[in-house]
C-alpha positions, 0 to 999 in steps of 0.5 A: 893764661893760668890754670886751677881748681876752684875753692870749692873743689878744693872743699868737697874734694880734699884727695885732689892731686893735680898735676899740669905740664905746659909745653911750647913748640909743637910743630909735629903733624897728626899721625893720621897724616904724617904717620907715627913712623914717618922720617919727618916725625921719627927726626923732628926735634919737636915732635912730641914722642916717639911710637915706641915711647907710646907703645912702652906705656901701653904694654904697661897698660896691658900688664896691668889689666891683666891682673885684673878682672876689669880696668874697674878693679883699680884703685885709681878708676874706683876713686874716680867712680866714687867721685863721678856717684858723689857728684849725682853721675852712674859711674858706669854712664860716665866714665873718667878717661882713663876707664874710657881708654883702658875700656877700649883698649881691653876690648880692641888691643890697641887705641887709635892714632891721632896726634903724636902728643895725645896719642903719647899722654894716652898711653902714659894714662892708661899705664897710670890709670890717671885721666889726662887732659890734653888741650890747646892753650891757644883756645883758651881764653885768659884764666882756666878753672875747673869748678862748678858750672853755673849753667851759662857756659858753652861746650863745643862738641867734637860734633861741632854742636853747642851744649850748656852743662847744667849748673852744678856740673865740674867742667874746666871754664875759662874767663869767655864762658868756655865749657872745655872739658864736661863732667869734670874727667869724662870728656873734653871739648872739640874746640880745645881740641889739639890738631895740626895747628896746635902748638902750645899745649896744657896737660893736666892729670888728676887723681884722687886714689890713696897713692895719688900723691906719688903717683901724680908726680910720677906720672908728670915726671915721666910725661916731662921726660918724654918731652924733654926736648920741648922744655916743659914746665910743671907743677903739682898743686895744692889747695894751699897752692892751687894755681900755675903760671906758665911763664911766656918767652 
């Protein structure tokens, strides 16, 4: 598989900053089964974080609300507004990730437990502000683009439901038509979903704030370390060079 930004994108959206890390070997249990906590998940070699590492990245989180009146105050959500009114979306209808999760955590304090791996690129979202998409590269099929639909593609919700975006619409498209994320940052697929079986995982963070191009890589960076016993590959990419390829064992 291989993953990019359409041209297109790349054109109307010239302060994109992707970063993408793809792991292999995930073998940890969701948290909701296994426990966070849990010996077999605190030992695993494999498991992808630690709820410490997690908690880490959330008390960030919350230093950095704190400053803030709302988490729509950053600068990094206020980019993604921009972007969302510029594609014809109420920003405050539909939210990228990031607002979403610092949304919830503001209100509530804390964030459900779900997979190790999602709950840690959660948590490292929330204390960048940057949205990050975490899908199961196994349900992908061949190439992933995220562009413009042209309203044939198909989207699994988390519902089991089958909707088509509206041509025009940014989602993250692979070569069957597959729709795995809508309304580019707002919300991903049920059928890339990582679950228990999930073992392969790309991880893709976006930004488009003034500081996006330190803060992207930082965040990947800081992703990679958490992961590091998993061996992950990343990349940032450019319009000049848009696409990564992670090599197969």
């Amino acid at each position: 598989m291989d993953f990019q930004h359409s041209a297109q994108l790349w054109r109307d959206f010239p302060a994109l900053v992707p970063g993408v890390l793809y792991v292999d070997g995930i073998t940890t249990s969701p948290t909701a089964a296994n426990g966070p906590t849990s010996p077999a998940a605190a030992n695993d070699p494999t498991s992808p974080t630690s709820p410490a590492a997690t908690d880490r990245y959330a008390a960030i989180a919350k230093t950095r609300l704190a400053a803030v009146a709302t988490e729509g105050e950053l600068p990094e959500i206020q980019a993604w507004r921009r972007t969302f009114a510029q594609l014809g979306l109420k920003p405050t209808q539909y939210r990228c990730a990031s607002e979403s999760l610092l949304r919830r955590f503001r209100k509530e304090g804390s964030l459900p437990a779900l997979h190790p791996l999602v709950d840690l690129c959660n948590a490292i979202s929330m204390a960048y502000a940057i949205p990050v998409a975490v899908l199961d590269a196994a349900q992908i099929t061949g190439s992933l683009e995220v562009r413009y639909a042209t309203g044939d593609e198909e989207y699994l919700t988390f519902a089991g439901d089958i909707e088509h975006p509206a041509p025009g619409e940014v989602i993250f498209a692979d070569q069957a038509g597959q729709a795995h994320a809508r309304r580019w940052t707002n919300r991903q697929s049920g059928r890339s979903a990582v679950r228990p079986t999930t073992s392969t995982a790309l991880i893709v963070a976006e930004a488009l704030h003034d500081s996006a191009p330190q803060d992207v890589p930082g965040l990947i960076a800081t992703l990679a370390a958490e992961l590091k016993s998993l061996d992950p590959q990343t990349a940032i990419l450019t319009a000049a060079a848009p696409r990564f390829t992670p090599a197969q064992p």
